[in-house]
C-alpha positions, 0 to 999 in steps of 0.5 A, a space after each residue: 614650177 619644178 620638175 617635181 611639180 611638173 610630174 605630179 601635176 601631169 600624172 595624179 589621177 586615174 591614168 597610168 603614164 609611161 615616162 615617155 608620156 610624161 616627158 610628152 606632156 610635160 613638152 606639151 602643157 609646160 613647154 619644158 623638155 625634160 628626159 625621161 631620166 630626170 622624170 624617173 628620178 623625180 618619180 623617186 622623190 614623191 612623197 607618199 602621205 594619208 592623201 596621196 599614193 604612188 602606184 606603178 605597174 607593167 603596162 598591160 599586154 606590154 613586157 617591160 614598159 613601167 607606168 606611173 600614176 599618183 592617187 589623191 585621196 580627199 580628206 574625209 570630212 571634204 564635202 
């Protein structure tokens, strides 16, 4: 598994993720030490589509502390 699959595994779906959050997770489910630099970076390289949007947003009641999740939207005629 890629890094670049490791973050979108780790934060789609309704949590909001700190880069240090994910570098946990990732340590934790994947056992691979990735920084919170390259996890940045990689957030950088998601690709949004009709199926899948970025969201990010200043943690609340925090100043500067960045969050990062990605939505999954099923196809309409799932059921």
């Amino acid at each position: 598994m890629t890094q670049q699959e490791r973050l979108e595994e780790i934060i789609s779906g309704p949590e909001y993720w700190s880069l240090e959050e994910i570098c946990h997770a990732s340590r934790m489910i994947f056992k691979k030490l990735d920084t919170p630099a390259a996890m940045s970076a990689r957030w950088r390289n998601v690709v949004e589509g009709p199926n899948k949007t970025k969201h990010k947003r200043i943690r609340p009641g925090a100043k500067r502390l960045w969050e990062y999740r990605i939505e999954i939207k099923s196809a309409a005629n799932d059921d």
